[in-house]
C-alpha positions in Angstrom: 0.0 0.0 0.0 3.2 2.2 -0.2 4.6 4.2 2.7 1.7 4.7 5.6 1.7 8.3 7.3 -0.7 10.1 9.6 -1.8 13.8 9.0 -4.7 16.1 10.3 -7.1 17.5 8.1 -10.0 19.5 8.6 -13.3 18.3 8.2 -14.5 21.9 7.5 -12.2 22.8 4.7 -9.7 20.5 4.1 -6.5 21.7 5.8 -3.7 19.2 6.3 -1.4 19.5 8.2 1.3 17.2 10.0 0.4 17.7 13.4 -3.0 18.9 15.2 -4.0 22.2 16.2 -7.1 22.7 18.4 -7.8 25.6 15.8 -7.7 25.2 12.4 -5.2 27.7 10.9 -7.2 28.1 7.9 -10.9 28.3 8.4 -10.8 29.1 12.1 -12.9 26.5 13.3 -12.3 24.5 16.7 -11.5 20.8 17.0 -12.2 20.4 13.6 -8.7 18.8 12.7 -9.2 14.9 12.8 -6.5 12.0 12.2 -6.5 10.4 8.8 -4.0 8.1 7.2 -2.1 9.4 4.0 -0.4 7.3 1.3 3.5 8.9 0.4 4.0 7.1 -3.1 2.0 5.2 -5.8 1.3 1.9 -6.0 2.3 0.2 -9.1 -0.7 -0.2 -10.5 -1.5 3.8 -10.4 1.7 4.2 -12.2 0.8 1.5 -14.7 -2.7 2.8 -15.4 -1.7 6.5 -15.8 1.2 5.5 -18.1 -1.6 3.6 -20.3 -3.4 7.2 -20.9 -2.4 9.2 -24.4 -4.1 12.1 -26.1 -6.5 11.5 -28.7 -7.8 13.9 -30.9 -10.8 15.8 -30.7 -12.4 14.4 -34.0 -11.4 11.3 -33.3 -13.3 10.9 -30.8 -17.1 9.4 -31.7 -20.2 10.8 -30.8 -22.6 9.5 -28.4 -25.3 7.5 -30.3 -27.5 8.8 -27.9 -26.7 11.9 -25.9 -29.3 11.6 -23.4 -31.1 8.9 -21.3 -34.4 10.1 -20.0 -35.5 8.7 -16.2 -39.5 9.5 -17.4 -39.6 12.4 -14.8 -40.4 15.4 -16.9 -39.5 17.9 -14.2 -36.0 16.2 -13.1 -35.2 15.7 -17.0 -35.9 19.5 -17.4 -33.3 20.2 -14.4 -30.8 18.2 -16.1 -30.8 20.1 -18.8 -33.3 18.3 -21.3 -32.0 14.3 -19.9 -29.5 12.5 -18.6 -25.7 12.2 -20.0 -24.1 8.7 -20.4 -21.5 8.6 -17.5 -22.2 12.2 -15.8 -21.8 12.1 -12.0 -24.9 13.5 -10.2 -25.0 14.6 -6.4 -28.3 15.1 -4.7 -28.2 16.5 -2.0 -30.8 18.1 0.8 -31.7 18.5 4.1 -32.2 15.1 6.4 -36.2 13.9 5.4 -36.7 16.0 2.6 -37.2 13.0 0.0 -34.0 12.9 -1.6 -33.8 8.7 -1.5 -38.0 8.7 -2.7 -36.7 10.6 -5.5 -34.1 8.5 -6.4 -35.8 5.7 -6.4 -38.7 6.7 -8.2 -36.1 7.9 -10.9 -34.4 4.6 -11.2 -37.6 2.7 -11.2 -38.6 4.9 -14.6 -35.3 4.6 -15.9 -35.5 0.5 -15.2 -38.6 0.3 -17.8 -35.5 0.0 -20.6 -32.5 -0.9 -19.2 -30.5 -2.1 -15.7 -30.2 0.2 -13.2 -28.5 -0.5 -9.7 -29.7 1.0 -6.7 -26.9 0.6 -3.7 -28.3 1.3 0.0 -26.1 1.4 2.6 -28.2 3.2 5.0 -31.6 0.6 4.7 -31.5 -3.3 4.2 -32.7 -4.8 1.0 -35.8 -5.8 3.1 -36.3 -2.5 4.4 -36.3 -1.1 1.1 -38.5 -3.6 -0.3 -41.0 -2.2 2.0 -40.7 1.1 0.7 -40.8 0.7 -2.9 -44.4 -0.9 -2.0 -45.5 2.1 -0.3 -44.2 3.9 -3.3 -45.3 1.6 -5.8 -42.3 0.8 -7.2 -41.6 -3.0 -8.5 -39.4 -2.0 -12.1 -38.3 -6.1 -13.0 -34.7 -4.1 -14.1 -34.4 -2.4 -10.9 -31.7 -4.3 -8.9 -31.2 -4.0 -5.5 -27.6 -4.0 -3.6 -27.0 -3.6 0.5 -23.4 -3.0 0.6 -21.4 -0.5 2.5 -17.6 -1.5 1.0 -16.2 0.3 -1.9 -14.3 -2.1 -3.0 -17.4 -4.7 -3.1 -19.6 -2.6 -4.9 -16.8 -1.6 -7.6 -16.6 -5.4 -8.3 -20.1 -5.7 -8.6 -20.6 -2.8 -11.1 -17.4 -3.5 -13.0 -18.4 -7.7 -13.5 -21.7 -6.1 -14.9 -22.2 -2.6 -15.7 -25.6 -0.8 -15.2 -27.1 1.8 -17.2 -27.6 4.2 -14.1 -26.3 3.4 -10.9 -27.7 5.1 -7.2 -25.8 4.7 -4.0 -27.8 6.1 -1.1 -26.0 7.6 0.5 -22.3 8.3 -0.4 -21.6 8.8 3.7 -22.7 5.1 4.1 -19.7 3.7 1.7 -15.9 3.3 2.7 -12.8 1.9 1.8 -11.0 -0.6 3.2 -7.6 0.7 2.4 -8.4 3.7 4.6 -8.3 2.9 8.2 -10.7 6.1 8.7 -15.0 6.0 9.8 -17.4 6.3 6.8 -18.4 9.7 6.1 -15.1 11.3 7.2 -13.7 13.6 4.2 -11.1 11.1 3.3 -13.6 8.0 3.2 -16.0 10.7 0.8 -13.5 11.9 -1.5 -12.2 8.8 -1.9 -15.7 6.9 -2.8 -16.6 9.9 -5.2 -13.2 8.9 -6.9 -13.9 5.8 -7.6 -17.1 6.2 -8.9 -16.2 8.9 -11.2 -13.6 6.6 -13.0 -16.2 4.3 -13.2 -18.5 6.6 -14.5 -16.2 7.7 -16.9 -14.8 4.3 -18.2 -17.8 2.2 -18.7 -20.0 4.9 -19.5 -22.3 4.6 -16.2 -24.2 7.0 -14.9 -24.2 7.5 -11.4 -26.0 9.1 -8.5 -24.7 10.4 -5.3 -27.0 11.0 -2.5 -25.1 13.8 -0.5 -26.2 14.7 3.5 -26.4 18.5 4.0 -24.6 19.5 7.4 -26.0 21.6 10.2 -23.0 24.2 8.7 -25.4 24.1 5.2 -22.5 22.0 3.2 -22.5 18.5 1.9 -20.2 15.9 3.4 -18.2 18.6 5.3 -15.7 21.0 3.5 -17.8 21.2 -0.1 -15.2 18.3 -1.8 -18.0 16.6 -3.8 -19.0 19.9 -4.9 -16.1 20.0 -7.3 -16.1 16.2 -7.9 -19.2 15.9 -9.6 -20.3 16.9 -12.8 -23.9 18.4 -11.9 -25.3 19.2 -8.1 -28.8 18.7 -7.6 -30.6 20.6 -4.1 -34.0 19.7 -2.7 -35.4 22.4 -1.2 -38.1 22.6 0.7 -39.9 22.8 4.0 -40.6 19.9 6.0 -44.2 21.8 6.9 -45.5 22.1 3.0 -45.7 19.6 0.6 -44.0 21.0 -2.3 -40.4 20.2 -2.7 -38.1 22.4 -5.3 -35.3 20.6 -7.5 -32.3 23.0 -8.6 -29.5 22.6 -10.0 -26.0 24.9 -8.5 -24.0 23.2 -11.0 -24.3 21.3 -14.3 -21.9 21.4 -16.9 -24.3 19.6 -19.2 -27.2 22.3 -19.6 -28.2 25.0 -17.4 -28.9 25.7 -13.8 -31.5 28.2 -13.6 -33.8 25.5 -14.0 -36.2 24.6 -11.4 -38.1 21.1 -10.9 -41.6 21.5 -8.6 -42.8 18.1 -6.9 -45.7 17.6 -4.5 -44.9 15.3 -1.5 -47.7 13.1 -1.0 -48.4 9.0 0.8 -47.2 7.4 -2.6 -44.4 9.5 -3.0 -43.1 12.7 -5.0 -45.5 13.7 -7.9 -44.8 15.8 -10.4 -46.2 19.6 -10.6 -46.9 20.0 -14.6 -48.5 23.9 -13.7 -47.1 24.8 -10.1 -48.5 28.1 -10.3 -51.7 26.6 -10.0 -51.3 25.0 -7.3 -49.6 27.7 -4.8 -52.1 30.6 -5.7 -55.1 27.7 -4.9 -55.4 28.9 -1.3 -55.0 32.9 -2.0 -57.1 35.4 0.0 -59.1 37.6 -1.5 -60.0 41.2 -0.3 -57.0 41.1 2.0 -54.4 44.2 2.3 -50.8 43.1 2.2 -51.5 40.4 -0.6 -49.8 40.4 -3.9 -49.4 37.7 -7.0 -45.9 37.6 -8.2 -44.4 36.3 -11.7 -41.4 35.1 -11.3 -39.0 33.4 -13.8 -37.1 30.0 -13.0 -35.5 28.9 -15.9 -37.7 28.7 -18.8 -40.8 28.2 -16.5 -42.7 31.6 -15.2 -44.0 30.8 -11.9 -46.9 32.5 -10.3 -46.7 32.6 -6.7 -48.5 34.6 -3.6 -46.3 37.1 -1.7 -47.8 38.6 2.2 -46.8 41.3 3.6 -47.6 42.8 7.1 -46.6 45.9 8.2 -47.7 46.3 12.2 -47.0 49.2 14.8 -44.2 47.8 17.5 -43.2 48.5 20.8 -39.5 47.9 20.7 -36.9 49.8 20.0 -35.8 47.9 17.2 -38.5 47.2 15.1 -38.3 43.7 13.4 -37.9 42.9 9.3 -38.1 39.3 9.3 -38.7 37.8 5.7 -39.5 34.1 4.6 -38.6 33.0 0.9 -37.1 36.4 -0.1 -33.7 38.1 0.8 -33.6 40.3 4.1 -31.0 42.3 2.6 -32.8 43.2 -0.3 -35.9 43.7 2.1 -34.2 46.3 4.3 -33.0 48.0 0.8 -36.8 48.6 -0.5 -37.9 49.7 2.8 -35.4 52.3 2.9 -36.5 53.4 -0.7 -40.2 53.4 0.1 -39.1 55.7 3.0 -37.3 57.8 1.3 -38.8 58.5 -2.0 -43.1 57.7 -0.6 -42.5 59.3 2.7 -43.5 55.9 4.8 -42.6 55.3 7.8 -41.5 52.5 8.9 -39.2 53.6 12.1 -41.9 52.1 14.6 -43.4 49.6 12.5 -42.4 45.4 12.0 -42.4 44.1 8.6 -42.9 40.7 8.0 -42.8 39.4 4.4 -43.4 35.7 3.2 -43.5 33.6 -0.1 -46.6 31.2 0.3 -45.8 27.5 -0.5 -42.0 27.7 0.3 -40.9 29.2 -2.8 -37.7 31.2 -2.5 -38.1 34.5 -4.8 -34.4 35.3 -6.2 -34.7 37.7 -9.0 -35.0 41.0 -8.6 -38.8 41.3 -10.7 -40.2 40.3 -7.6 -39.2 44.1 -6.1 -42.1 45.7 -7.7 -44.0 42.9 -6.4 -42.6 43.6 -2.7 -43.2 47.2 -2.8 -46.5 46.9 -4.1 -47.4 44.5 -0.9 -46.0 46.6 1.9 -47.7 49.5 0.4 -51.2 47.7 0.8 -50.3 46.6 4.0 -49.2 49.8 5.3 -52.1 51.9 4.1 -54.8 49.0 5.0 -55.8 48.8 1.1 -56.4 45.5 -0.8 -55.1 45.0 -4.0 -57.9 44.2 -7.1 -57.5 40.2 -7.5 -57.1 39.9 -10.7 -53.6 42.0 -10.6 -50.3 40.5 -11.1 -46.7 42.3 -10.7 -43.6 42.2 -11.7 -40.3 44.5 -12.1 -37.3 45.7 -10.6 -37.0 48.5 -8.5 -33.9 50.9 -8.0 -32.3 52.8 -4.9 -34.2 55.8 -6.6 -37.4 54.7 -6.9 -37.4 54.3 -10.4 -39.2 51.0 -11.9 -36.8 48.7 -14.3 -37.5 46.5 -16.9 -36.9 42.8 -16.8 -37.0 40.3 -19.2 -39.6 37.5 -20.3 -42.5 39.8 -19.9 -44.1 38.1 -22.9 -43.9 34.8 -21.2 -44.8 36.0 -17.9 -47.9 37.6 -19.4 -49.0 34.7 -21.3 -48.5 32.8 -17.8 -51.1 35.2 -16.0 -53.3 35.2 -18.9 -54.1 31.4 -18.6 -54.4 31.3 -15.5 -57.2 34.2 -15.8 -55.3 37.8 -14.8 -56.3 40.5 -16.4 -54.1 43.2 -15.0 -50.6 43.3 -15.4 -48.6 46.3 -12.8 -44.9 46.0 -14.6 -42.4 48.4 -15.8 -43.3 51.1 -18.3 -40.4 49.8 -20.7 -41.7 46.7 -20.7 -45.5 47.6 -21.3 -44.5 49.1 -24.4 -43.1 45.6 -26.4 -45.3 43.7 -24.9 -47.9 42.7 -28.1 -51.2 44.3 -28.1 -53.1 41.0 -29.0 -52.1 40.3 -25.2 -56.0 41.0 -23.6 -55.2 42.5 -20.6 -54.8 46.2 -19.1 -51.4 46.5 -19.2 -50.6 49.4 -16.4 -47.2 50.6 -17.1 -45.2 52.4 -14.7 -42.2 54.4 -14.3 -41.7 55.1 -10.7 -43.3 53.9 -7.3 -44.8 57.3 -6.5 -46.7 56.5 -10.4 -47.5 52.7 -8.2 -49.2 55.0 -5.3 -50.8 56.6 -7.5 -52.3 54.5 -9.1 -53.2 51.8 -7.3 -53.9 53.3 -3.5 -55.1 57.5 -4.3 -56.9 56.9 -7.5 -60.8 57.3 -6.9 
């Protein structure tokens, strides 16, 4: 195994080092430097392998008879970026509970109407898992099933008889045996991810990593499979609603401003075909502080509720606390509407939230904002058929954004007739549109309009 030597290395961001600090030098952390074993030379078979290796040129090299594999769920093949890629390395990762392994294994079932696909469990028994794929209706004849926690045992498995799509659940679970170190530490991880992407890479394998998100927010401590993989995958979601959020961070194979909506339900995930639907099912009508939103994820517009409520306080320090939407960019809009409207929000708490769990990232949801805490601090409903978008500027002024088109074909079907968005953007938008388009320039034109009119 070559020369054996013992280094510290932190599980927060990867500092070695020969001997242990109580502090890590680095990232500043406390007892976060932890004992692993380090290899000083290669084995003879590393050299061997890498000596095999030789460029090849670039049209030499054939084309994929078929670029993409498609698991049969629309929404995770749009996050993807239109499919799957032959031997790509995909982490999923999420909070603990949020469905990552339900929606793994509801992939791979899909995917195992056509071909082989290997799921690997090293957190469940085969028996235990049996007993959730009846739960979730899952019984794909190609679908094989593998309760193994050794690398080195699941490498000969896959390598004797290559899958189509391979899911290990959960990458935490696996370890090597030439590493005298507990699963899950970042040796054990990096190493595992390794491995698989060779594997991946040489027989043309697709694989899936389930990744565990930390109580610090990163996956498998110091981010390492981050850079590893070729596309990250997050679940989002709360725990209290049912709708979960799929997103890709990284993909090298299409893009990431793609968004996948699922509904959590007794059989399992289920796919949301019109999301926006679903999350404006349960609006109030009548009520001050109440606002729809269009917002664009990807190439999907997304209509979703945003509440505001704007209350007199008896602290000091009045409160801005916001749900789905950036405090920082909350505190910045307060401070316009006081500056440029004259509101006063000094001895008043502002609480925003996104209905549904939806996290609203683009700044067209500012006019939107603005529009709510404006209705909420005068005690004036908005009409209900009204839907607002646009970006708003430390002056007051109202920006354009882009997709209006498709954001106001979005409203239209789902039957709003008023649109509040930026003047620049009223005037492109077609006039075969049918709707009252109400263009503005500034938020004292939005005051105007919609709370001292009449």
């Amino acid at each position: 195994m070559g020369d054996l030597k013992t280094i510290f290395r932190c599980q927060q961001c990867g500092y070695s080092s020969p001997k242990w600090h109580g502090r890590c030098p680095e990232c500043q952390n406390w007892h976060s430097l932890v004992e692993e074993a380090a290899f000083g030379k290669q084995s003879s078979e590393k050299k061997r392998v890498l000596a095999a290796s030789r460029p090849v040129a670039l049209g030499e090299i054939p084309s994929a008879s078929d670029p993409r594999l498609f698991t049969g769920l629309v929404e995770w093949d749009r996050v993807l970026g239109g499919g799957l890629v032959p031997g790509s390395l995909v982490l999923l990762a999420g909070d603990p509970g949020i469905g990552k392994s339900t929606l793994l294994l509801q992939a791979l079932d899909r995917m195992a109407a056509c071909q082989e696909v290997l799921y690997i469990s090293g957190e469940e028994s085969p028996q235990q898992l049996k007993m959730r794929a009846e739960r979730l209706r899952v019984s794909g004849s190609r679908l094989f099933v593998l309760g193994e926690t050794a690398l080195e045992s699941v490498l000969e498995v896959v390598e004797r008889n290559p899958p189509a799509a391979i899911g290990i659940d959960s990458i935490q679970t696996l370890h090597s045996r030439f590493l005298d170190l507990a699963p899950g530490s970042i040796s054990q991880v990096r190493e595992c991810a390794v491995q698989f992407m060779r594997i991946a890479k040489e027989k043309q394998v697709s694989v899936f990593l389930i990744g565990h998100v930390t109580k610090e927010g990163s996956i498998a401590g110091p981010r390492a499979l981050e850079h590893l993989v070729d596309t990250v995958l997050y679940l989002e979601g709360d725990r209290t609603h049912t709708f979960r959020l799929l997103r890709a961070v990284k993909n090298r194979y299409g893009s990431t401003n793609e968004v996948g909506v699922f509904e959590m339900k007794e059989s399992g995930l289920e796919e949301v075909p019109n999301p926006s639907q679903l999350l404006l099912a349960e609006r109030p009508i009548g009520v001050s502080g109440s606002v729809v939103a269009c917002s664009v994820e990807g190439t999907r517009p997304l209509l979703v509720e945003l509440q505001a409520l704007v209350s007199s306080t008896g602290w000091l320090q009045p409160r801005r606390t916001s749900m789905g939407f950036d405090g920082n960019r909350l505190s910045l809009l307060l401070a316009v509407l006081e500056k440029k409207l004259g509101l006063n929000f000094a001895q008043q708490d502002v609480f925003v939230n996104v209905a549904g769990g939806v996290k609203l990232t683009e700044p067209a949801a500012d006019l939107a904002l603005t529009t709510a805490v404006m209705s909420s601090y005068l005690d004036r409903s908005l009409p209900p058929h009204l839907v607002v978008w646009g970006e708003v500027g430390l002056a007051g002024e109202v920006r354009g954004v882009g997709h209006s088109a498709m954001r106001a074909a979005e409203a239209r079907k789902l039957g709003f007739s008023t649109f509040l968005l930026p003047r620049s953007n009223a005037d492109r938008l077609p006039e075969e549109t049918g709707a009252e388009c109400l263009g503005v320039r500034t938020l004292h034109e939005v005051l105007e309009l919609l709370f001292e009119k009449g």
